[in-house]
N, CA, C and O atoms as CSV, one atom per row, in Angstrom:
chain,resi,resn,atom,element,x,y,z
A,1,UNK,N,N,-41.217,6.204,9.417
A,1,UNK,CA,C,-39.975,5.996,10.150
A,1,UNK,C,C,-38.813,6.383,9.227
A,1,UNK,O,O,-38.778,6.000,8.058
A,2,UNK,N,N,-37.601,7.362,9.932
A,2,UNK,CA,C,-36.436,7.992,9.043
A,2,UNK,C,C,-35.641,6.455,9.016
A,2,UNK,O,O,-35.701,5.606,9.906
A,3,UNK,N,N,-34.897,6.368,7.745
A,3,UNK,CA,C,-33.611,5.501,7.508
A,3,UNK,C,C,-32.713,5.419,8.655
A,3,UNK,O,O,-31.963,4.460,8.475
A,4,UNK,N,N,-32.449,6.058,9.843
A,4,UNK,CA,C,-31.658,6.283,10.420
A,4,UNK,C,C,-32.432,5.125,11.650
A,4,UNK,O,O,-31.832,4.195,12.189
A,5,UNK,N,N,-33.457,5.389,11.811
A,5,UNK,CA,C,-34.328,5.036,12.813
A,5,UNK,C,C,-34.060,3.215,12.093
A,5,UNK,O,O,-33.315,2.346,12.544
A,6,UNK,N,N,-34.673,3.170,11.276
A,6,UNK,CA,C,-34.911,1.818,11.095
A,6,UNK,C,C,-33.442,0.896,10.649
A,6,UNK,O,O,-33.388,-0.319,10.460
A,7,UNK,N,N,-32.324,1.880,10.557
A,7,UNK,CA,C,-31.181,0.908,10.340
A,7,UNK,C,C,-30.482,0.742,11.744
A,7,UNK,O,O,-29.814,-0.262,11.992
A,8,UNK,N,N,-30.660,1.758,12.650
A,8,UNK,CA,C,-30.579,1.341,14.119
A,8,UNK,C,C,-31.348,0.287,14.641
A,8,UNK,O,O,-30.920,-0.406,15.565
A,9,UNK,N,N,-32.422,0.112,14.137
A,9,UNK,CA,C,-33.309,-1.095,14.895
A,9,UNK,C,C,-33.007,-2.111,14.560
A,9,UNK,O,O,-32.914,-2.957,15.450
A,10,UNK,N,N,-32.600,-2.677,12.630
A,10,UNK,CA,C,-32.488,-3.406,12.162
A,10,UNK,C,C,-30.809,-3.834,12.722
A,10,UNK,O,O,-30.456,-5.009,12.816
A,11,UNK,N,N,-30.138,-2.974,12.967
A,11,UNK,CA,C,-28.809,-3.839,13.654
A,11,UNK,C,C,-28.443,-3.376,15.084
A,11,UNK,O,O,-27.305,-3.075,15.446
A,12,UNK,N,N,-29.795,-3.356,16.011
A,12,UNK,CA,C,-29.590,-3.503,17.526
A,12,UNK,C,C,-28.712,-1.950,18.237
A,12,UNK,O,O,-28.360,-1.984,19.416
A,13,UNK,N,N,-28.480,-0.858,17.495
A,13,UNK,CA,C,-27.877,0.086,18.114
A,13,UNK,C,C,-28.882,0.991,18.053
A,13,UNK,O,O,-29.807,0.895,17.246
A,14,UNK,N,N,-28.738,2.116,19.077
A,14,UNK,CA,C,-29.031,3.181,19.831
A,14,UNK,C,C,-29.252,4.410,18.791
A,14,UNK,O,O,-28.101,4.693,18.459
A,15,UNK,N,N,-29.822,4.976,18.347
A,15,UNK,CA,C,-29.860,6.606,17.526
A,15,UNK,C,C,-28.479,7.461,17.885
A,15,UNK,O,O,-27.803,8.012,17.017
A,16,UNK,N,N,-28.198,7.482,19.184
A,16,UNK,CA,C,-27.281,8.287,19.908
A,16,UNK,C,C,-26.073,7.703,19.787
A,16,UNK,O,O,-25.056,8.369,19.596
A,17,UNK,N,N,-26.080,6.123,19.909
A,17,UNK,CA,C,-24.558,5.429,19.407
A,17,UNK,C,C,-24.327,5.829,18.546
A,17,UNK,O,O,-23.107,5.988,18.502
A,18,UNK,N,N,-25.230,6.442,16.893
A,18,UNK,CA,C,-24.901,5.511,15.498
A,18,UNK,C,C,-24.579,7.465,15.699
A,18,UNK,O,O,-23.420,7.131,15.452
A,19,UNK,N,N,-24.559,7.974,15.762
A,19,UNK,CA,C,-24.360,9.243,15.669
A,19,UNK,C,C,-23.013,9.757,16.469
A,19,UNK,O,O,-22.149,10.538,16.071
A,20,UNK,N,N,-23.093,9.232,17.424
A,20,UNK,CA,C,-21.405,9.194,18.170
A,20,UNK,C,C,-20.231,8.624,17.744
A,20,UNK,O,O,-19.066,8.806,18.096
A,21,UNK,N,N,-20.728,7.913,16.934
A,21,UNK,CA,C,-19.576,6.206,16.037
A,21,UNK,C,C,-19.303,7.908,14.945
A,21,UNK,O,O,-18.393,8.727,15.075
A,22,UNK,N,N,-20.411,7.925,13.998
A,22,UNK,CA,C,-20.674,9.025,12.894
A,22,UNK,C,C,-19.471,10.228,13.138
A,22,UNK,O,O,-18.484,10.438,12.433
A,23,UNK,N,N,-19.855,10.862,14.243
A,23,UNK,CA,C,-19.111,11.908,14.380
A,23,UNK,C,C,-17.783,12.131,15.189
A,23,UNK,O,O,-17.262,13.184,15.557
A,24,UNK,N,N,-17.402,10.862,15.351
A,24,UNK,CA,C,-16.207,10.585,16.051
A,24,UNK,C,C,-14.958,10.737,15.270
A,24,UNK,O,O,-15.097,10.376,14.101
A,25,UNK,N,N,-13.530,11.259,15.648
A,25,UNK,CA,C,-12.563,11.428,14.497
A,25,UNK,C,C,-12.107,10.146,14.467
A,25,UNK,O,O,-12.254,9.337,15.383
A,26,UNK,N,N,-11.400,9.890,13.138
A,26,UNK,CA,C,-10.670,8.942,12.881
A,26,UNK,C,C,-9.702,8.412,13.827
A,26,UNK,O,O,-8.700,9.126,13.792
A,27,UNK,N,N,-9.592,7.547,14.579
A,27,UNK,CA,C,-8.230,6.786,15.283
A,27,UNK,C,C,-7.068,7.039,14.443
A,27,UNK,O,O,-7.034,7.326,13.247
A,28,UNK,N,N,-5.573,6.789,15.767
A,28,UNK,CA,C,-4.437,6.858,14.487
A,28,UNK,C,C,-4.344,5.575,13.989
A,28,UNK,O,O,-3.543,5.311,13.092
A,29,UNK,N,N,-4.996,4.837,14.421
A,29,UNK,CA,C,-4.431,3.278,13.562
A,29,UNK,C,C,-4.925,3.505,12.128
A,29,UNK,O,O,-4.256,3.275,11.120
A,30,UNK,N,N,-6.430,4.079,12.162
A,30,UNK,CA,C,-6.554,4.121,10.936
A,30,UNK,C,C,-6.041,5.576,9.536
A,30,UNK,O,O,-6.190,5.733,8.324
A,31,UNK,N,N,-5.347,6.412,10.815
A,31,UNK,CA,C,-5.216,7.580,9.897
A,31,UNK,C,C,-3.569,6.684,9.031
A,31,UNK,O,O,-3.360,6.436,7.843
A,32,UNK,N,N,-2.963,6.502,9.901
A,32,UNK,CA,C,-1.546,5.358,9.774
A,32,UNK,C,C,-1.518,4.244,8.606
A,32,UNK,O,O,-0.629,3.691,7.958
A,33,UNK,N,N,-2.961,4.183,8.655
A,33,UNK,CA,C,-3.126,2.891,7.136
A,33,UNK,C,C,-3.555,3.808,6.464
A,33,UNK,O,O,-3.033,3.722,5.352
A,34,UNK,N,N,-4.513,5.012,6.545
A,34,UNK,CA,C,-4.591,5.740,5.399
A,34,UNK,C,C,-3.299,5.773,4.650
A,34,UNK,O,O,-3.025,5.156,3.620
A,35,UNK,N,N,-2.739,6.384,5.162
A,35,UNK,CA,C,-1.163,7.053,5.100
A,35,UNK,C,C,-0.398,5.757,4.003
A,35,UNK,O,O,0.043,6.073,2.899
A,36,UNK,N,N,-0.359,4.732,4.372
A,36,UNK,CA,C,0.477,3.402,4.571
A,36,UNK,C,C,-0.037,3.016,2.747
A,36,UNK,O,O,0.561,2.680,1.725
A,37,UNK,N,N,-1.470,3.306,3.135
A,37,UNK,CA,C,-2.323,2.771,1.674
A,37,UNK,C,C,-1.629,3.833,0.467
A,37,UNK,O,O,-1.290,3.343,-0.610
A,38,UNK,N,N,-1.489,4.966,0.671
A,38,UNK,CA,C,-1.258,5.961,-0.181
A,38,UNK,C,C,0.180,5.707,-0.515
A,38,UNK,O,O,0.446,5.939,-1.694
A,39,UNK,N,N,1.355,5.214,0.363
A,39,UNK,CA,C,2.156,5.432,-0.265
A,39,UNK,C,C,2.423,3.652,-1.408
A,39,UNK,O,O,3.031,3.454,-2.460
A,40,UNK,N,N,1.585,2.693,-0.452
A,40,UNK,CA,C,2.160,1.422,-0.909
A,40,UNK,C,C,1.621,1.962,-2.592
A,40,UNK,O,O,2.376,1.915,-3.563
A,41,UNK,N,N,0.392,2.386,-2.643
A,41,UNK,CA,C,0.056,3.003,-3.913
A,41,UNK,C,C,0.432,3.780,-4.787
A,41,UNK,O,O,0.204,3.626,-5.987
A,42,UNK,N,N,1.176,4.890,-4.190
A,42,UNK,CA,C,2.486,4.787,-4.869
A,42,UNK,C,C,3.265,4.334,-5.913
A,42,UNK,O,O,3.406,4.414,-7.133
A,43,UNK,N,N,3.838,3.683,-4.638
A,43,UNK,CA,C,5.260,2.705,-4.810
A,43,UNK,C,C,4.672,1.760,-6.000
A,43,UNK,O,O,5.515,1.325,-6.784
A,44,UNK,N,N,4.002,1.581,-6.105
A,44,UNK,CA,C,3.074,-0.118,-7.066
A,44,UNK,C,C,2.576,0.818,-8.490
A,44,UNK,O,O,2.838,0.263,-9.557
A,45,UNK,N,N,1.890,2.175,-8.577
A,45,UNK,CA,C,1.740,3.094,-9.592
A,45,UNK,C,C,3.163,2.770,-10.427
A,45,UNK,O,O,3.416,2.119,-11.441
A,46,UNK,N,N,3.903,3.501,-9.550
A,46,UNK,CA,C,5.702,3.761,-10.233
A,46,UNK,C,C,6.171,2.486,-10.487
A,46,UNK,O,O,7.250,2.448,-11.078
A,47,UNK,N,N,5.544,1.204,-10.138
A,47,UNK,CA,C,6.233,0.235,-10.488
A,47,UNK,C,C,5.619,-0.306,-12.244
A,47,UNK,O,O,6.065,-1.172,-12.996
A,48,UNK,N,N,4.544,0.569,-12.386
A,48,UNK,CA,C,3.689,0.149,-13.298
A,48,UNK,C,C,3.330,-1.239,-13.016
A,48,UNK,O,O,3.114,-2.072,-13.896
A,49,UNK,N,N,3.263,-1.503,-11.520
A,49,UNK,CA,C,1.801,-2.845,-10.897
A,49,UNK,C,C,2.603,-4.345,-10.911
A,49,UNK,O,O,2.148,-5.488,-10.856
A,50,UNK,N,N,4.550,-3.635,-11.047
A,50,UNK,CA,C,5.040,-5.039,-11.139
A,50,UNK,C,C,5.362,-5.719,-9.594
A,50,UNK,O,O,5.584,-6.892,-9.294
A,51,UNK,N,N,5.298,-4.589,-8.813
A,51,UNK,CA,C,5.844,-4.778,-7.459
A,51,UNK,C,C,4.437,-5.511,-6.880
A,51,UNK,O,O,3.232,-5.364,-7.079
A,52,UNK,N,N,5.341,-6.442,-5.994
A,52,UNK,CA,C,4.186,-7.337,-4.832
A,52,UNK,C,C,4.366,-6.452,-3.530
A,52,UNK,O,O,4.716,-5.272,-3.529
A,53,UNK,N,N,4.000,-7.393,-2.182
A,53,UNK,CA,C,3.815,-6.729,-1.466
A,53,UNK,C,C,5.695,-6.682,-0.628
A,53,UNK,O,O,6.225,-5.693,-0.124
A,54,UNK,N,N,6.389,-8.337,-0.775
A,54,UNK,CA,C,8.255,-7.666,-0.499
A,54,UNK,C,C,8.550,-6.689,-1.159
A,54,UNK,O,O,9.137,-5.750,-0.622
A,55,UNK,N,N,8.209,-6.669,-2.508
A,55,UNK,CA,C,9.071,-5.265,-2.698
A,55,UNK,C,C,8.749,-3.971,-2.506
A,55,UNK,O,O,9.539,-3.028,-2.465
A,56,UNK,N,N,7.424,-3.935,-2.372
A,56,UNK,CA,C,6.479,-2.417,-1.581
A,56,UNK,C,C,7.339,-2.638,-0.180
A,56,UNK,O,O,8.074,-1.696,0.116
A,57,UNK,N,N,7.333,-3.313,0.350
A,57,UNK,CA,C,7.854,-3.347,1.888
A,57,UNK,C,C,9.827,-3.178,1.866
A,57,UNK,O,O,10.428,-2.666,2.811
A,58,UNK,N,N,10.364,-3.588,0.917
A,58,UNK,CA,C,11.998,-2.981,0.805
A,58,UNK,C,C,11.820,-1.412,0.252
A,58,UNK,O,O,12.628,-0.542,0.578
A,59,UNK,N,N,10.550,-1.112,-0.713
A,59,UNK,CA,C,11.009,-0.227,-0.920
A,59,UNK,C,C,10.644,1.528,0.337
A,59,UNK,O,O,11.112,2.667,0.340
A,60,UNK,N,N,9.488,0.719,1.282
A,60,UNK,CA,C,8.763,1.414,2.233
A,60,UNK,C,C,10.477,1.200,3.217
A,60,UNK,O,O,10.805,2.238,3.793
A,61,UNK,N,N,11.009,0.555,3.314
A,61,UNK,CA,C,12.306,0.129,3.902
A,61,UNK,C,C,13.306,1.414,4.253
A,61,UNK,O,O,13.651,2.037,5.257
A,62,UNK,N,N,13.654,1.439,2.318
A,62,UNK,CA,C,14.876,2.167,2.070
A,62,UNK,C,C,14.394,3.452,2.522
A,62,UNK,O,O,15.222,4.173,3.079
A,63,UNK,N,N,12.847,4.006,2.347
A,63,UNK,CA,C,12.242,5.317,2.837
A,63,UNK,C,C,12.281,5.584,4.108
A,63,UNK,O,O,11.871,6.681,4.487
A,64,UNK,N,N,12.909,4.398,5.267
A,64,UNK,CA,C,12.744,4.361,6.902
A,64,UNK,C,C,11.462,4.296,6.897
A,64,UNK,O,O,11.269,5.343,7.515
A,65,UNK,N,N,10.297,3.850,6.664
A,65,UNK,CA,C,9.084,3.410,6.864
A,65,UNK,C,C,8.804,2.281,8.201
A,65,UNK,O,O,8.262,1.238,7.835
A,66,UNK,N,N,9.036,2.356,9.313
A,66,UNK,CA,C,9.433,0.742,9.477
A,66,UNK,C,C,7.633,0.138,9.657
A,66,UNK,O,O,6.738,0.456,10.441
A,67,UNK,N,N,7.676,-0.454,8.972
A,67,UNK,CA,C,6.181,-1.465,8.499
A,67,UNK,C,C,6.051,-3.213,8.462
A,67,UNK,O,O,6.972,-3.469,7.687
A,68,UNK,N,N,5.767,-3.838,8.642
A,68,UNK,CA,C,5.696,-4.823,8.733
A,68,UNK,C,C,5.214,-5.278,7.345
A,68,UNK,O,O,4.132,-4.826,6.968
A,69,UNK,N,N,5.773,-5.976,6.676
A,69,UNK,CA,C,5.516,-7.249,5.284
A,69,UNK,C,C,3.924,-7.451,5.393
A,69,UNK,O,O,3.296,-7.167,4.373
A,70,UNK,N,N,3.328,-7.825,6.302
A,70,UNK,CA,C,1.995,-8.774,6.099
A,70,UNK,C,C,1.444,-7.531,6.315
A,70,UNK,O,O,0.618,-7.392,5.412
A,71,UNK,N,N,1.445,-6.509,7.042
A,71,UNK,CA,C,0.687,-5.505,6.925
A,71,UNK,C,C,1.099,-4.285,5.588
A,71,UNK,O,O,0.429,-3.255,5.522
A,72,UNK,N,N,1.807,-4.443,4.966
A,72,UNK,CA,C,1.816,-3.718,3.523
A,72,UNK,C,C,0.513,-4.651,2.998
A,72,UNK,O,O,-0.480,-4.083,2.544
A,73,UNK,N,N,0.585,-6.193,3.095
A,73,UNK,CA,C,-0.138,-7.050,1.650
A,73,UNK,C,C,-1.234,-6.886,2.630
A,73,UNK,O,O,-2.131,-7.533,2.089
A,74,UNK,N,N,-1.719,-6.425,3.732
A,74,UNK,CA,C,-3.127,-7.183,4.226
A,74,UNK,C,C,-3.379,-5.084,3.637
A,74,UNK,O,O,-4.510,-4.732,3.301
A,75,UNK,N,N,-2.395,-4.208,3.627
A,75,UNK,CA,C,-3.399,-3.164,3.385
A,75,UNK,C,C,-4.074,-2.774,1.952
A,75,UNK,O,O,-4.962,-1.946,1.753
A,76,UNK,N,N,-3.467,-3.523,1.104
A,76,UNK,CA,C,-3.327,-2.979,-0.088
A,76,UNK,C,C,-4.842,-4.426,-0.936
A,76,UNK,O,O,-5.423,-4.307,-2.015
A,77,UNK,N,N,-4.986,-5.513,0.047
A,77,UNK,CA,C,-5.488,-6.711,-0.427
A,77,UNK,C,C,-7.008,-6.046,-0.622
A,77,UNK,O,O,-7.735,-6.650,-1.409
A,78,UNK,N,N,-7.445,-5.088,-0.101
A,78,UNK,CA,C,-9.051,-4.743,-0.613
A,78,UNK,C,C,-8.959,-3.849,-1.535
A,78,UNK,O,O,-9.997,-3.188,-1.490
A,79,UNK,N,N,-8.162,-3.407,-2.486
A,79,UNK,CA,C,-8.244,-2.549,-3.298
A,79,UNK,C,C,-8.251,-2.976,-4.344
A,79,UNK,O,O,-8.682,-2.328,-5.298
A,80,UNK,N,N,-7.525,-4.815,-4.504
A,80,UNK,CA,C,-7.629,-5.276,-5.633
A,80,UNK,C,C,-6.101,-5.226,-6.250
A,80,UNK,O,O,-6.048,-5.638,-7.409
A,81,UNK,N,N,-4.894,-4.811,-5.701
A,81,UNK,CA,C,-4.221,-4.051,-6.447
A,81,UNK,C,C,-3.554,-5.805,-6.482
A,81,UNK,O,O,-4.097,-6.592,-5.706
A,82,UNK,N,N,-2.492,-6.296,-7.315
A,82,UNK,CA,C,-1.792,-7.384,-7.543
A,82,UNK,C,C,-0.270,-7.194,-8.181
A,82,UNK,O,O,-0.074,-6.819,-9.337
A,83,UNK,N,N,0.559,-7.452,-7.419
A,83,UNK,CA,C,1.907,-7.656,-7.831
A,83,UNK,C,C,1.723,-8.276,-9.463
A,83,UNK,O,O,2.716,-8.566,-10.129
């Protein structure tokens, strides 16, 4: 049995789902946090890692970014990065 076969069985989906999910393009929500991740990363590089997530978000601000506060810190929170 291929890997493909048995990780479909082992979590209840279809061969034809896991291949449609696979080859499907990216949504904009997530091309938008790509985007969002790159610059808060950035902004936090150039700060040399002093900036949190208010001041990533004034400085996404002054750029006309309009972004929401909790979604700068909820995008940046799996990367590890820390004000």
């Amino acid at each position: 049995m291929d890997p493909v076969s048995t990780m479909c069985r082992v979590l209840g989906v279809s061969r034809s789902g896991f291949y449609a999910w696979r080859d499907r393009a990216r949504s904009r929500m997530a091309a938008d946090d790509a985007e969002l991740l790159e610059r808060v990363r950035d902004i936090h590089r150039r700060s040399y890692g002093t900036y949190g997530a208010p001041r990533v978000h004034a400085e996404l601000a002054d750029a006309g970014v309009r972004v929401g506060r909790k979604r700068v810190a909820g995008s940046w929170r799996p990367t590890g990065c820390r004000g």
